[in-house]
TIDRENTI-161534 format. One line per 5 residues: number of its first residue (from 0); their letters; for each residue x, y, z of N, C-alpha, C, O. Coordinates in steps of 0.1 Angstrom, whole numbers, plus 2048, in hexadecimal, padded with zeros to 3 digits. Layout:
<nodes>
NUM) A) X,Y,Z,X,Y,Z,X,Y,Z,X,Y,Z; ...
</nodes>
This chain:
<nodes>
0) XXXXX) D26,5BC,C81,D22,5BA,C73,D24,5AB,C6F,D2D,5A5,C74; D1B,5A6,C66,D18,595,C64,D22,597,C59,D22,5A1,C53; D29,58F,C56,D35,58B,C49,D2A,581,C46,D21,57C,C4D; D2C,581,C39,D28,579,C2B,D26,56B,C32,D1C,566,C36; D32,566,C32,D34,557,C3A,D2C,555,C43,D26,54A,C43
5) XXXXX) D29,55F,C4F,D1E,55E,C58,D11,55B,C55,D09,552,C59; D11,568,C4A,CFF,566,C46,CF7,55D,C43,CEB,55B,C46; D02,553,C39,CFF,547,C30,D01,53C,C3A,CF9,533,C3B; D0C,53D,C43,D09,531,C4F,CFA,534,C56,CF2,52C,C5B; CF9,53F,C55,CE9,544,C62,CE1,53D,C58,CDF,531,C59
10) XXXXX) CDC,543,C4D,CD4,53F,C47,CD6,532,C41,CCB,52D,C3D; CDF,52A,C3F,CDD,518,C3A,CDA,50E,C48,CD8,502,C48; CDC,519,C55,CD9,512,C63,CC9,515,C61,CC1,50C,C63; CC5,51C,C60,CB2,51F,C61,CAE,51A,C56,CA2,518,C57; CB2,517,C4D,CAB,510,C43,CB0,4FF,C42,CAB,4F8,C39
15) XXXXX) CBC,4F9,C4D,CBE,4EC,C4B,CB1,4E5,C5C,CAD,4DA,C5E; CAF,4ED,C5F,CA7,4EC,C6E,CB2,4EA,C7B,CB0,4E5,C86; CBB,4EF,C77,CC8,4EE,C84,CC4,4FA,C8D,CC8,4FB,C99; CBC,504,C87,CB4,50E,C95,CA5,50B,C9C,C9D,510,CA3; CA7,503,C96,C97,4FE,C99,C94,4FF,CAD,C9B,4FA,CB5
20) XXXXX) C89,504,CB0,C88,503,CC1,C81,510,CC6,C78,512,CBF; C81,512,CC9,C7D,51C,CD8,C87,528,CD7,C8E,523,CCF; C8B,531,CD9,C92,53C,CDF,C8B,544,CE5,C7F,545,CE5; C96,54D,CEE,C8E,550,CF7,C9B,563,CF4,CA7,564,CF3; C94,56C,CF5,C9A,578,CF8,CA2,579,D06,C9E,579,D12
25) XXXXX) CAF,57A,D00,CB7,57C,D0D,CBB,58F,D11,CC5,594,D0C; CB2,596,D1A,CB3,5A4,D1A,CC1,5A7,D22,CC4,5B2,D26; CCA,59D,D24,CD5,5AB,D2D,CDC,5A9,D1E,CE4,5B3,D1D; CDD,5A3,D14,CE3,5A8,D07,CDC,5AC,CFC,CE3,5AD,CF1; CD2,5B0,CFC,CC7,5B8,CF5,CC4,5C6,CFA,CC1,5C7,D06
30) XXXXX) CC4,5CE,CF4,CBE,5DA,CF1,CB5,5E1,CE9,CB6,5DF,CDD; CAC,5E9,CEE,CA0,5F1,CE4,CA5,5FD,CE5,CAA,5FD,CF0; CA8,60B,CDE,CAA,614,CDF,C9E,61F,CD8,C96,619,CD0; C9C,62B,CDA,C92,633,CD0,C98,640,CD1,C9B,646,CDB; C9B,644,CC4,C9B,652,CBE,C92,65C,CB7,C89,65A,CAF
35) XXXXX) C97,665,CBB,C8A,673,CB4,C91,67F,CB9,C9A,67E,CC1; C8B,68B,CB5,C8E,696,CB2,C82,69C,CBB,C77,697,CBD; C8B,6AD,CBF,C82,6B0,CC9,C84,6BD,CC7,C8E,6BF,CC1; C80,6C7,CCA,C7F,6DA,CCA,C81,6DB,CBA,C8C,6E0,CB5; C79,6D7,CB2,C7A,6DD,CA3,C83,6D3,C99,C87,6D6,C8E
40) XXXXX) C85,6C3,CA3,C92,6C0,C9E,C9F,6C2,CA2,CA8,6BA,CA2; CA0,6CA,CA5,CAD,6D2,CAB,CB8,6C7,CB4,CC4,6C4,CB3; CAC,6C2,CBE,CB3,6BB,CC6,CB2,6AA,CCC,CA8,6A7,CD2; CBA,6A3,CC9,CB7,697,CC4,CB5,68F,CD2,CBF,692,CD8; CAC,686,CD9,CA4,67F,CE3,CA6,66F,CDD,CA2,669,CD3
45) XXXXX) CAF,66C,CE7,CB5,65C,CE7,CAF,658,CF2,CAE,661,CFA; CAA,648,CF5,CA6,644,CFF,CAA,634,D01,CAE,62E,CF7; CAB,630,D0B,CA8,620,D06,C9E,616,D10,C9C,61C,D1A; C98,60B,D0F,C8C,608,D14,C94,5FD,D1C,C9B,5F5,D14; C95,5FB,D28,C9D,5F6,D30,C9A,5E6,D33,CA1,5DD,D37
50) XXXXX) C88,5E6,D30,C84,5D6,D32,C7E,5D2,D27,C73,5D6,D24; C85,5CB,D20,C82,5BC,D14,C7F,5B0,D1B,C84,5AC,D25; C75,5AB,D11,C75,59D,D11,C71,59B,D03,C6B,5A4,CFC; C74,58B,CFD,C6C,587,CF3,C74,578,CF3,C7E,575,CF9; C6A,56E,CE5,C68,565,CE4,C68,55E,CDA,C5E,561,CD4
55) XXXXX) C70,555,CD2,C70,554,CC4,C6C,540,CC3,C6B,538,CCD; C69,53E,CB6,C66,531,CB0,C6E,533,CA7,C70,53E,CA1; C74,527,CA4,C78,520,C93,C76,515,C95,C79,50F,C9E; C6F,511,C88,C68,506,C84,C75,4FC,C7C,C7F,502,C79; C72,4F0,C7A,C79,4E5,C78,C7C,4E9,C66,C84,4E1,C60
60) XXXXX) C77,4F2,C5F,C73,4F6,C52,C79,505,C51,C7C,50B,C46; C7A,50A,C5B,C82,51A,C5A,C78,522,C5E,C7E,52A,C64; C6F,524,C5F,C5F,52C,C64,C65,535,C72,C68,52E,C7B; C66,53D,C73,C68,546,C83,C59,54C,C83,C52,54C,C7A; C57,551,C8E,C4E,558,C94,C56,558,CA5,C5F,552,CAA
65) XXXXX) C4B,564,CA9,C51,566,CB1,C4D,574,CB9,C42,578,CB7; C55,57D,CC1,C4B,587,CC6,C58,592,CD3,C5F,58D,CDC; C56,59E,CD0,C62,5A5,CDB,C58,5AF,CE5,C4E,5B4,CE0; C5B,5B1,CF0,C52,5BA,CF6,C5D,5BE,CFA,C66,5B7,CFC; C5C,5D0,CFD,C63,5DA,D03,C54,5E2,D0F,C48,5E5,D0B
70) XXXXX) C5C,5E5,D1C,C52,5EB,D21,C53,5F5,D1F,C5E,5FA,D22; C48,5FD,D19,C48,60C,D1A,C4C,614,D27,C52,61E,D26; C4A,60F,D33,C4A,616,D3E,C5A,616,D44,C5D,619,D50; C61,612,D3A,C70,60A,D37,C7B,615,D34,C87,614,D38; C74,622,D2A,C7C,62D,D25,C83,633,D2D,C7C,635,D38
75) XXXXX) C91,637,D2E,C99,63C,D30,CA0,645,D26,CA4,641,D1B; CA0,653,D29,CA1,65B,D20,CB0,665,D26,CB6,66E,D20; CB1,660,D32,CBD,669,D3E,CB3,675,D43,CB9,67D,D4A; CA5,678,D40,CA0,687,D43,C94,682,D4A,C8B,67F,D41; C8F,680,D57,C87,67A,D61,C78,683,D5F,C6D,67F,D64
80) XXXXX) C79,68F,D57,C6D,697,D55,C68,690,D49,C5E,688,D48; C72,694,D3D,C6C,68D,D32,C67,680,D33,C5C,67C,D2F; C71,676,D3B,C6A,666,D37,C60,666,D3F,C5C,65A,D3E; C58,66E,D48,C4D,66F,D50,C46,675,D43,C3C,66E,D43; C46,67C,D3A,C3F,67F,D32,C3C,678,D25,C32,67A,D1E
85) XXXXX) C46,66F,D24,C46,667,D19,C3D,65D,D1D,C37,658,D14; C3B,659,D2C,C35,64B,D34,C24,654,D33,C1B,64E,D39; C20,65F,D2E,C15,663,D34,C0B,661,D29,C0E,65B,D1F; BFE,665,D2B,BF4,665,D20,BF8,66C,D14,BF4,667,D0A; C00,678,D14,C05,67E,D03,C0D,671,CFD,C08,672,CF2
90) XXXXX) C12,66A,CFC,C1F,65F,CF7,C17,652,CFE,C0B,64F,CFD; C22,64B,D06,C1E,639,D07,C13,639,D10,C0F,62E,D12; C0E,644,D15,C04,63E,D24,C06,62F,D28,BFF,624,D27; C10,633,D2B,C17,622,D30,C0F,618,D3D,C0F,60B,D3F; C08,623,D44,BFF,61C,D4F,BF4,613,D48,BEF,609,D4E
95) XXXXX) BF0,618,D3A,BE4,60F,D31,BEC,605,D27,BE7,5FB,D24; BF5,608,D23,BFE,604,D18,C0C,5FD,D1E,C15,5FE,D16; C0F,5FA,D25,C19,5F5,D2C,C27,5EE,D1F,C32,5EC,D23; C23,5EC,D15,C2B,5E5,D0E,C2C,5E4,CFF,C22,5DF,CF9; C35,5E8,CF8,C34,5E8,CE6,C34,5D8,CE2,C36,5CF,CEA
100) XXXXX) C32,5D8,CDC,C37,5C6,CD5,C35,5C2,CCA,C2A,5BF,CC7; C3E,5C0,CBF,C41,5BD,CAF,C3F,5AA,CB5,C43,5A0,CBC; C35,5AE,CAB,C35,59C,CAC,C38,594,C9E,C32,595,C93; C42,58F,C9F,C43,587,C92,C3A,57D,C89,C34,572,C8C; C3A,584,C7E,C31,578,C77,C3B,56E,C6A,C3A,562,C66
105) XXXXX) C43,579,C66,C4C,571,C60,C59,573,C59,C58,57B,C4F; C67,56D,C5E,C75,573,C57,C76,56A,C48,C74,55E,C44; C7A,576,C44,C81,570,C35,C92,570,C34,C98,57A,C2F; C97,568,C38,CAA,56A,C32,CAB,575,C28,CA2,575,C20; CB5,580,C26,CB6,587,C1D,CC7,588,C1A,CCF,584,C22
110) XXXXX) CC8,58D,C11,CD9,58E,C0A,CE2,591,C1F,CE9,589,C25; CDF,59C,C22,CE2,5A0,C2D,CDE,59F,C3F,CE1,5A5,C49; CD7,596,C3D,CCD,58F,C4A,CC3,589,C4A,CC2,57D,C49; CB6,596,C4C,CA9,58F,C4B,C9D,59B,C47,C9E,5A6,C4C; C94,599,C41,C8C,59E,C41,C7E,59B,C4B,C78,591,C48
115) XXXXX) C7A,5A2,C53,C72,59D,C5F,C62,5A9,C5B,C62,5B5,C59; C55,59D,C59,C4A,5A4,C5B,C3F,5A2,C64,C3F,596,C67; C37,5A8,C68,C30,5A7,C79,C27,5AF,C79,C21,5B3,C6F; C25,5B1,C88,C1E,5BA,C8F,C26,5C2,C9C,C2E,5BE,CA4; C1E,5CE,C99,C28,5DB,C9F,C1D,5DE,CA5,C13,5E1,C9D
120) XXXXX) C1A,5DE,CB5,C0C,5E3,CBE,C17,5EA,CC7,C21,5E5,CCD; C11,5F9,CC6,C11,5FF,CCF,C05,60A,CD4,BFE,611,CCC; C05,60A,CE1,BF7,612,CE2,BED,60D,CDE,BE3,615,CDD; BEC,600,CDA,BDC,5F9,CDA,BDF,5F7,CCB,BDB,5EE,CC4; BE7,600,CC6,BE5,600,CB6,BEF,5F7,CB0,BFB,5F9,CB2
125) XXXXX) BEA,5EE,CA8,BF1,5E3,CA2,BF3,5E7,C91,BE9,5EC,C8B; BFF,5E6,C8A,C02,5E7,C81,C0D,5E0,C7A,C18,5E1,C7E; C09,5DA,C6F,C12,5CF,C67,C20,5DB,C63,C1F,5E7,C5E; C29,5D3,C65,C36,5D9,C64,C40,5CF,C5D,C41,5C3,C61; C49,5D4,C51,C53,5CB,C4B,C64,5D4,C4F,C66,5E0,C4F
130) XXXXX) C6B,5CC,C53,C79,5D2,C54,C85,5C9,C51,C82,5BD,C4D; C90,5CD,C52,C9F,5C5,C4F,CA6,5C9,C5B,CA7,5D4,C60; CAA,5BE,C60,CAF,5B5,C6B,CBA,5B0,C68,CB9,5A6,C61; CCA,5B6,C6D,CD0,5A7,C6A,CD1,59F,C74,CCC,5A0,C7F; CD7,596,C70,CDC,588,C78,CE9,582,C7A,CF0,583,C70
135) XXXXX) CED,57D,C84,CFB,57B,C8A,CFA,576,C95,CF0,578,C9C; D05,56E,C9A,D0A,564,CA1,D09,56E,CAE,D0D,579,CAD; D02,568,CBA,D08,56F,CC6,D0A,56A,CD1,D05,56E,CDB; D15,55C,CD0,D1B,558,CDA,D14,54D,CE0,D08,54D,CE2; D1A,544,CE3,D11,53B,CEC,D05,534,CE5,CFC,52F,CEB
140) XXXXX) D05,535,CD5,CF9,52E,CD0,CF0,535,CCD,CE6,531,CC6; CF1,545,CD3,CE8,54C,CCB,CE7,551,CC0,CF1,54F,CB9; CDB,55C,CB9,CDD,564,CB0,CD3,570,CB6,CC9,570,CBD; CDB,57B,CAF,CD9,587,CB4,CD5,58F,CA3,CDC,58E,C99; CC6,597,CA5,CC0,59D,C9D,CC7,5AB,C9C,CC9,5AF,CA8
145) XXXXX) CCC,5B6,C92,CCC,5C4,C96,CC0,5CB,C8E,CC1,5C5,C83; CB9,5D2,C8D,CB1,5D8,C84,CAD,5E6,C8A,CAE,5E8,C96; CAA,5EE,C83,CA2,5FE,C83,C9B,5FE,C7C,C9B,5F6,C72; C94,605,C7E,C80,605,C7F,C80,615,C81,C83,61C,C8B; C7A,618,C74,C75,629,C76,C66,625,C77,C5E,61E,C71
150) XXXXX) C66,62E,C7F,C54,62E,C83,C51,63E,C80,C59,647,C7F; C45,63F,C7F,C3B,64C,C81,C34,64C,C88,C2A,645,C84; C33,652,C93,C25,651,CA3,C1B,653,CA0,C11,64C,CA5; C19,65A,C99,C0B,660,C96,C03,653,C8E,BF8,657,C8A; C05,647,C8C,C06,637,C87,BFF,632,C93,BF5,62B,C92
155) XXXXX) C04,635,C9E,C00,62F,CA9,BFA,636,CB7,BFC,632,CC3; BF0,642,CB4,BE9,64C,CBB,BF5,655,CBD,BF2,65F,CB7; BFF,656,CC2,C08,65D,CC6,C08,66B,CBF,C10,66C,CB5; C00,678,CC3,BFD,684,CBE,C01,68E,CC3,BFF,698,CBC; C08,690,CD1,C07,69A,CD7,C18,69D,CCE,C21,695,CCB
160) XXXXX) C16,6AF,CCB,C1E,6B2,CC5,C21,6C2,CC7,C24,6CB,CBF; C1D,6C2,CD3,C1F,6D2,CD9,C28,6E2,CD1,C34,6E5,CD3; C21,6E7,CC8,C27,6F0,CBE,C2E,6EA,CB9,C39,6F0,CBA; C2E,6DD,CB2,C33,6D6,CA7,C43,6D4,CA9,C4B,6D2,CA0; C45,6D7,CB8,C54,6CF,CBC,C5B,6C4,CBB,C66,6C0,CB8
165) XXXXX) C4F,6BF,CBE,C57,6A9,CBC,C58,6A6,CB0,C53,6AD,CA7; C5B,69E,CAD,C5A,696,CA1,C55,68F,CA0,C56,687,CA9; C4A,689,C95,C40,67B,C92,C49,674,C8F,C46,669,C96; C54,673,C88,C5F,665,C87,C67,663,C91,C6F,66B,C95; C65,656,C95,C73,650,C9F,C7B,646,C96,C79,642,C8A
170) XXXXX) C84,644,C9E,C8F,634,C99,C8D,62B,CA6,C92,631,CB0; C87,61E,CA8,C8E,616,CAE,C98,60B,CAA,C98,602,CA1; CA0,60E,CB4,CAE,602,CAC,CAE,5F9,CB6,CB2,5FC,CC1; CA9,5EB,CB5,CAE,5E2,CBD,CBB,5D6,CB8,CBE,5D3,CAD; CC1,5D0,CC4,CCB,5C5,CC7,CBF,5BB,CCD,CBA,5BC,CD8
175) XXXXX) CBD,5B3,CC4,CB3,5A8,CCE,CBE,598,CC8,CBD,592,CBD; CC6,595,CD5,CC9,58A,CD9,CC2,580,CDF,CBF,581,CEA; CBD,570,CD3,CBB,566,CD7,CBF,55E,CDA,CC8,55B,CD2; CBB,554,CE8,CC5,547,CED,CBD,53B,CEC,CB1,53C,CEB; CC2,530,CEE,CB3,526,CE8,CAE,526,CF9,CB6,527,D03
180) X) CA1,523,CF9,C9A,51F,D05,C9B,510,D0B,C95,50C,D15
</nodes>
């Protein structure tokens, strides 16, 4: 959790241009995770996407952009049927779709981190997306984003819903730690 003192250091460093540069997504300290509900709800389907990458800018003025890819074909669920099912044409058809990716168009500082808005393409399907993100120190000169992101599939083709088992809403929670390039 970011303390007050943090926040206001994070944010008078991106707006003095002391972050200004390149970063680069460091994945052995980053994580993507996805949640949803499965047999009626009943029973709850955790996964996590094992290959990240992504890429950030800040400008000399505070401006970020920037961009995360998780490979679909990446899911780990512990259950080798389902994540073959998840990789297939009902969900990611990961063999056409190989990869999600929120692309940043632009953070705003907020009381508690950041507010981050973009683009959310998955399955071909691109969709402007706004969320809250915090921000905090992660060692070594970086900063590390946390945010969750409720999605609805059915947003992004995602329809198979076999007697109305699965659930249309997921959560992804990511840890995305940046290091400068």
């Amino acid at each position: 959790m970011t303390t007050p003192s943090q926040q206001a250091d994070w944010q008078a460093q991106l707006a003095d241009g002391s972050l200004a540069g390149n970063w680069t997504l460091d994945p052995a300290r980053s994580t993507a995770t996805l949640r949803s509900k499965s047999m009626w709800g009943l029973v709850p389907v955790k996964g996590v996407f094992r290959d990240l990458d992504g890429t950030g800018t800040v400008s000399a003025t505070g401006e970020v952009t920037g961009s995360i890819t998780v490979a679909t074909g990446s899911l780990d669920t512990k259950n080798a049927r389902r994540d073959k099912h998840l990789r297939s044409e009902d969900f990611f058809l990961s063999e056409k779709f190989p990869a999600i990716t929120f692309t940043l168009d632009k953070l705003t500082p907020a009381s508690t981190g950041a507010t981050l808005s973009g683009t959310l393409t998955v399955r071909d399907r691109s969709r402007p997306i706004t969320f809250n993100a915090e921000a905090s120190p992660a060692g070594d000169g970086g900063v590390a984003l946390d945010a969750t992101i409720h999605v609805n599939r059915s947003e992004y083709g995602f329809t198979w819903n076999q007697m109305g088992m699965a659930s249309m809403h997921n959560t992804i929670t990511i840890h995305a730690v940046f290091t400068r390039s």
